[in-house]
C-alpha positions as CSV (number, residue, x, y, z in Angstrom):
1,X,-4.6,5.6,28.2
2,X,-5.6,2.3,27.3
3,X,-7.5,2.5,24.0
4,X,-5.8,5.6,22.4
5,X,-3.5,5.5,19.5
6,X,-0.4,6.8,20.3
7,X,2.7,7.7,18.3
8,X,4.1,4.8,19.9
9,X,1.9,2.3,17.4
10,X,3.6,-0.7,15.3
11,X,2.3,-1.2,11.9
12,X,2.5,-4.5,10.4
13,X,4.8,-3.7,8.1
14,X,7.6,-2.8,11.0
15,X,6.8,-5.0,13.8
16,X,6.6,-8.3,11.9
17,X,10.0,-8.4,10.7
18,X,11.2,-7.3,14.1
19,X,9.2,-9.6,15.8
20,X,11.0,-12.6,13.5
21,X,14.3,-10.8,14.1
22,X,14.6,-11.5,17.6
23,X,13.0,-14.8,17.4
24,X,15.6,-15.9,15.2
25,X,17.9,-14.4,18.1
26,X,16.7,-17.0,20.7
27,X,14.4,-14.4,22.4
28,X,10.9,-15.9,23.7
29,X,8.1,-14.7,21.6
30,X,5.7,-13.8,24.9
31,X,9.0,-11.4,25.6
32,X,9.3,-9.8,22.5
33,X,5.5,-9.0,22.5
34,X,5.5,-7.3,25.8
35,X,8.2,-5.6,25.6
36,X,7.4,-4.0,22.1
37,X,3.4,-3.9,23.3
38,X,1.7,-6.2,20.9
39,X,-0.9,-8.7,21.9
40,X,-0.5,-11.9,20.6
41,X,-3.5,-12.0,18.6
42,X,-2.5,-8.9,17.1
43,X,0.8,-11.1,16.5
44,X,-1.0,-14.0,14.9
45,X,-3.1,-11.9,12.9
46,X,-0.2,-10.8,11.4
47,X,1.7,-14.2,10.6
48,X,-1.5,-14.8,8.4
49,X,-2.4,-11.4,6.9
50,X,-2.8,-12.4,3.2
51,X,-3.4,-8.8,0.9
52,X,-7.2,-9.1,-0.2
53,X,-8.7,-8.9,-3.4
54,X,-8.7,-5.0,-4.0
55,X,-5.6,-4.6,-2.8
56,X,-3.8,-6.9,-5.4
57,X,-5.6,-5.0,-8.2
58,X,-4.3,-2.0,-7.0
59,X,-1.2,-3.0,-6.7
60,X,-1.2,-4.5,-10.4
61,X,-2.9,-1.5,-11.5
62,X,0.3,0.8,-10.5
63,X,2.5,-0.4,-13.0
64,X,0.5,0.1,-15.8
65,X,-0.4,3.8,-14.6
66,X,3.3,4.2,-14.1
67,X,4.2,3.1,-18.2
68,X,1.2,5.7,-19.1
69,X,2.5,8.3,-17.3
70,X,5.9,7.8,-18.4
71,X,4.9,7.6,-22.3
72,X,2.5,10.9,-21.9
73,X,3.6,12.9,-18.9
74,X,1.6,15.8,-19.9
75,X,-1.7,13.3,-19.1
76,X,-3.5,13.6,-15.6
77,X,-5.6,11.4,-14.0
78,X,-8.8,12.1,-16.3
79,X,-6.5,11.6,-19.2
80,X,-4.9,8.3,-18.3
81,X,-8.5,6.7,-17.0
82,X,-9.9,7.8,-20.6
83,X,-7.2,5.9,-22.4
84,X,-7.8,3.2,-20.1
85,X,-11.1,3.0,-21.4
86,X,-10.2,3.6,-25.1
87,X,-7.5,0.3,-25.0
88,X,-9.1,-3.1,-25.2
89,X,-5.5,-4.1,-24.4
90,X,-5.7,-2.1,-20.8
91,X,-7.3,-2.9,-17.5
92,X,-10.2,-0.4,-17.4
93,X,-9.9,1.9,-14.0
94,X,-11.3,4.9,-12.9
95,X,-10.5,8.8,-12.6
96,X,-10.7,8.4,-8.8
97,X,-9.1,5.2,-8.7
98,X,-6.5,6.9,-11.1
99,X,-6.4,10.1,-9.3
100,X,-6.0,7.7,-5.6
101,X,-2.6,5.1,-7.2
102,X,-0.7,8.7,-9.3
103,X,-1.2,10.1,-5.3
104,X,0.5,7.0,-3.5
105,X,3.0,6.7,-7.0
106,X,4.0,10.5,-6.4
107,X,3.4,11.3,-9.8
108,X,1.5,14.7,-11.4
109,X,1.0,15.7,-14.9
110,X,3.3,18.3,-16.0
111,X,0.2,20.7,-17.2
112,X,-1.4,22.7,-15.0
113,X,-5.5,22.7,-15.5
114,X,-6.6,25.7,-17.0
Protein backbone atom coordinates (compact mmCIF):
# COMPACT_ATOMS: atom_id res chain seq x y z
CA UNK A 1 0.00 0.00 0.00
CA UNK A 2 2.96 1.98 -0.33
CA UNK A 3 2.10 5.19 -2.21
CA UNK A 4 -1.61 5.59 -1.26
CA UNK A 5 -3.03 8.18 1.01
CA UNK A 6 -4.57 6.79 3.72
CA UNK A 7 -6.72 8.21 6.49
CA UNK A 8 -3.78 7.59 8.58
CA UNK A 9 -1.82 10.82 6.98
CA UNK A 10 -0.14 13.69 9.24
CA UNK A 11 -0.55 17.10 8.06
CA UNK A 12 1.99 19.63 8.93
CA UNK A 13 0.01 21.34 10.96
CA UNK A 14 -0.41 18.18 13.54
CA UNK A 15 2.65 16.27 13.25
CA UNK A 16 5.11 19.15 13.72
CA UNK A 17 4.07 20.15 17.08
CA UNK A 18 3.93 16.50 18.07
CA UNK A 19 7.08 15.79 16.64
CA UNK A 20 8.70 18.81 18.99
CA UNK A 21 6.49 17.37 21.86
CA UNK A 22 8.20 14.34 22.34
CA UNK A 23 11.59 15.66 21.51
CA UNK A 24 11.32 17.94 24.23
CA UNK A 25 10.38 14.54 26.23
CA UNK A 26 13.92 13.05 25.66
CA UNK A 27 12.52 10.72 22.77
CA UNK A 28 15.14 10.17 19.76
CA UNK A 29 13.87 11.94 16.75
CA UNK A 30 14.61 8.66 14.22
CA UNK A 31 11.99 7.13 16.91
CA UNK A 32 9.38 9.50 16.88
CA UNK A 33 9.50 9.46 12.91
CA UNK A 34 9.03 5.80 12.62
CA UNK A 35 6.76 5.26 14.90
CA UNK A 36 4.32 8.09 13.71
CA UNK A 37 5.45 7.22 9.84
CA UNK A 38 7.18 10.31 8.64
CA UNK A 39 10.35 10.33 6.60
CA UNK A 40 12.75 12.56 7.71
CA UNK A 41 12.88 14.65 4.76
CA UNK A 42 9.31 15.02 5.07
CA UNK A 43 10.40 16.06 8.74
CA UNK A 44 12.90 18.68 7.65
CA UNK A 45 10.78 20.00 5.05
CA UNK A 46 8.65 20.86 7.68
CA UNK A 47 11.19 22.62 10.27
CA UNK A 48 11.60 25.05 7.28
CA UNK A 49 8.24 25.43 5.58
CA UNK A 50 8.00 29.30 5.44
CA UNK A 51 4.01 30.37 4.05
CA UNK A 52 4.76 31.66 0.30
CA UNK A 53 3.83 34.74 -1.16
CA UNK A 54 0.11 34.07 -2.06
CA UNK A 55 -0.56 32.65 0.88
CA UNK A 56 0.35 35.72 3.18
CA UNK A 57 -1.99 37.86 0.94
CA UNK A 58 -4.58 35.64 1.54
CA UNK A 59 -4.22 35.56 4.77
CA UNK A 60 -4.05 39.49 5.09
CA UNK A 61 -6.83 39.71 2.80
CA UNK A 62 -9.32 37.73 5.45
CA UNK A 63 -9.48 40.39 7.76
CA UNK A 64 -10.44 42.96 5.73
CA UNK A 65 -13.21 40.73 4.00
CA UNK A 66 -14.22 39.94 7.60
CA UNK A 67 -14.76 44.02 8.61
CA UNK A 68 -16.82 44.30 5.18
CA UNK A 69 -18.89 41.63 5.89
CA UNK A 70 -19.47 42.63 9.30
CA UNK A 71 -20.36 46.44 8.30
CA UNK A 72 -22.76 45.13 5.23
CA UNK A 73 -23.87 41.59 5.95
CA UNK A 74 -26.53 41.78 3.32
CA UNK A 75 -23.25 42.02 0.69
CA UNK A 76 -21.94 38.71 -1.16
CA UNK A 77 -18.99 38.03 -2.65
CA UNK A 78 -19.74 40.14 -5.96
CA UNK A 79 -20.72 42.96 -3.64
CA UNK A 80 -17.68 43.09 -1.41
CA UNK A 81 -15.03 42.60 -4.55
CA UNK A 82 -16.96 45.65 -6.13
CA UNK A 83 -16.38 47.82 -3.13
CA UNK A 84 -13.02 46.59 -3.09
CA UNK A 85 -12.53 48.11 -6.31
CA UNK A 86 -14.50 51.27 -5.55
CA UNK A 87 -12.01 52.14 -2.26
CA UNK A 88 -8.59 53.55 -3.10
CA UNK A 89 -8.14 52.86 0.73
CA UNK A 90 -8.80 48.83 0.11
CA UNK A 91 -6.61 46.09 -1.23
CA UNK A 92 -8.29 45.35 -4.62
CA UNK A 93 -9.30 41.38 -4.84
CA UNK A 94 -11.41 39.49 -6.79
CA UNK A 95 -15.12 37.80 -6.87
CA UNK A 96 -13.48 34.42 -6.94
CA UNK A 97 -10.82 35.23 -4.72
CA UNK A 98 -13.64 36.80 -2.57
CA UNK A 99 -16.09 34.11 -3.19
CA UNK A 100 -12.77 31.34 -2.24
CA UNK A 101 -11.59 33.45 1.64
CA UNK A 102 -15.97 34.15 2.74
CA UNK A 103 -15.85 29.91 1.99
CA UNK A 104 -12.76 29.19 4.29
CA UNK A 105 -14.16 32.38 6.74
CA UNK A 106 -17.64 30.59 6.94
CA UNK A 107 -19.37 33.50 6.15
CA UNK A 108 -22.63 34.06 3.58
CA UNK A 109 -24.61 37.07 2.75
CA UNK A 110 -27.83 37.19 4.51
CA UNK A 111 -29.79 37.69 0.93
CA UNK A 112 -30.61 35.06 -1.13
CA UNK A 113 -29.87 35.84 -5.05
CA UNK A 114 -32.92 36.31 -6.87
Amino acid sequence: MSGHLTSQKIVRNVGLPLVNQFLAQGYALVRILSALKIKSSTYYNWRHWQPSRQEKRRESLKPYILDVWKTFKFYGYRRIAAYSHLNNDCPKISEYMTLKLMRELGIRSRMQKR
